[in-house]
C-alpha positions as CSV (number, residue, x, y, z in Angstrom):
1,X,-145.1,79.2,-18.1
2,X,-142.9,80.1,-21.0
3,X,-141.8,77.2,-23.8
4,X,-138.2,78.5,-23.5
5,X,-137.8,78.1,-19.6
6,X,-139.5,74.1,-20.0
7,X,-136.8,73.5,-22.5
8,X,-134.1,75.3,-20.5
9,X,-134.5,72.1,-18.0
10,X,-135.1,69.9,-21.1
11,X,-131.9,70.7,-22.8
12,X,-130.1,70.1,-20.4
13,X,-131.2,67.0,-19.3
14,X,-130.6,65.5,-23.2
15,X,-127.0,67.1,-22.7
16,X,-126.4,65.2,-20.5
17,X,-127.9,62.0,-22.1
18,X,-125.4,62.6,-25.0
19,X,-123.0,63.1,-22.4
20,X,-123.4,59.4,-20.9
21,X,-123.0,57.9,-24.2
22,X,-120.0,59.8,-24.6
23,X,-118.4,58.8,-21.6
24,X,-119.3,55.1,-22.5
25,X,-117.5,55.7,-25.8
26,X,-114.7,57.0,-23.8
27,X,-114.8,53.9,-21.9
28,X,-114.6,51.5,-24.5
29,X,-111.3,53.3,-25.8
30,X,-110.0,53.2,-22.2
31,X,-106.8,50.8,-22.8
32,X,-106.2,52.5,-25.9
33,X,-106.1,56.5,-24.4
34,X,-103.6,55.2,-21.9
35,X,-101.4,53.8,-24.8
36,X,-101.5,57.0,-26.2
37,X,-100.7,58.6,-22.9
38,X,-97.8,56.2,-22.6
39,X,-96.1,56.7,-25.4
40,X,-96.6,53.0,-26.9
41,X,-100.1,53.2,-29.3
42,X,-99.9,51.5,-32.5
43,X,-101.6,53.1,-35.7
44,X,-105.0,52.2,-34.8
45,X,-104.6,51.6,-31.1
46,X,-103.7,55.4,-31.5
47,X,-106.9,56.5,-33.5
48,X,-108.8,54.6,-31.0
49,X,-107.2,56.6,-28.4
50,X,-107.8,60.0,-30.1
51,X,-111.3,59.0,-30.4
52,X,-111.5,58.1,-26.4
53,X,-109.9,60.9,-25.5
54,X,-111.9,63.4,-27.8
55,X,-115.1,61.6,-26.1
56,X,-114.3,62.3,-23.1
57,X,-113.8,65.6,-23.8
58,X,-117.2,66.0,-25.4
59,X,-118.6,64.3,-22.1
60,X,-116.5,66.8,-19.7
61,X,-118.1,69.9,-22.1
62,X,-121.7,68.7,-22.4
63,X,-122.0,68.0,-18.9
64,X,-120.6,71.6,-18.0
65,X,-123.2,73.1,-20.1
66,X,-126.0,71.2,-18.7
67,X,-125.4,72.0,-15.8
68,X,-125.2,75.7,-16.8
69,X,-128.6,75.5,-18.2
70,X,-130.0,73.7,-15.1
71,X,-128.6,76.9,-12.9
72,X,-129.9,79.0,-15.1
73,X,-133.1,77.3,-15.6
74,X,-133.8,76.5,-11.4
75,X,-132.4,80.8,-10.7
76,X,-135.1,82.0,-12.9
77,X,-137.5,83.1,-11.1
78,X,-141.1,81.8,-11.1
79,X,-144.8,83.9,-11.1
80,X,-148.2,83.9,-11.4
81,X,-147.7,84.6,-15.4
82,X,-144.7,82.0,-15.8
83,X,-146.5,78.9,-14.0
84,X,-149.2,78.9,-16.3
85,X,-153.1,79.0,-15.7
86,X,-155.2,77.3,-13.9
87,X,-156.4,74.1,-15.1
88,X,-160.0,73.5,-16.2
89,X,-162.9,72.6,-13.0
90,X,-164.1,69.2,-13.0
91,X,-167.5,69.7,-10.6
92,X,-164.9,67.9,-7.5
93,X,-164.6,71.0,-5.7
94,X,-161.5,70.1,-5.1
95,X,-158.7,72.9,-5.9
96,X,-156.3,72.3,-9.3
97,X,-153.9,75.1,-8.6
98,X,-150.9,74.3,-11.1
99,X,-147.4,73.8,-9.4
100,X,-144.7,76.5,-9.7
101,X,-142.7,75.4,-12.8
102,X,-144.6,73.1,-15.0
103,X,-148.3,74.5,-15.1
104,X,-150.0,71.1,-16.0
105,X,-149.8,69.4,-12.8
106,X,-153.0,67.4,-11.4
107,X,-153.5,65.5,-8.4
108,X,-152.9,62.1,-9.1
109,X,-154.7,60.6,-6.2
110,X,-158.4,59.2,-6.8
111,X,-159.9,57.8,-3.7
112,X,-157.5,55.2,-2.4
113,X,-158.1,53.9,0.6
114,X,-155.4,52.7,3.1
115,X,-157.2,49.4,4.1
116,X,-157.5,46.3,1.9
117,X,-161.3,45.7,0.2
């Protein structure tokens, strides 16, 4: 799998991280964007509004393009050269076949048993 099509999925998931904090931002200038919507915002209850609402803003935009790169990333479509190779034998005889879209995955199961010993 290619580096650019990991970080497609990557990006857009840290978009979206920035995205959160912006809307918490936003949130904490809540009282003072809806002065500034009503007309009645002091100076600095008006900065603080300009601030929320610019937030928010950010948050709407940065969501948007995450989720642009997430449809871009989950469209594109995956083969045999873009999942990667094979990962290395270990003697178990088991097969290691990576999955479609990462190419490092292993089983993560090593003998459990159902029953209590």
């Amino acid at each position: 799998m290619t580096r650019r099509a990991a970080d497609g999925l990557q990006r857009a998931f840290f978009l979206w991280t920035i995205a959160g904090t912006s809307l918490i931002v936003a949130a904490a200038a809540g009282a003072a964007v809806v002065e500034v919507f009503r007309g009645t915002a002091d100076a600095g209850t008006f900065v603080w509004g300009m601030i929320g609402i610019a937030a928010l803003l950010e948050s709407l935009v940065l969501f948007a393009v995450g989720l642009r790169l997430r449809h871009r990333y989950l469209n594109q479509v995956q083969s045999y050269d873009s999942r990667g190779d094979y990962l290395a034998d270990d003697g178990s005889r088991r097969p290691r076949i990576p999955l479609l879209g990462d190419g490092q995955a292993t089983q993560n199961i090593h003998n459990q048993s159902l029953g209590g010993n």
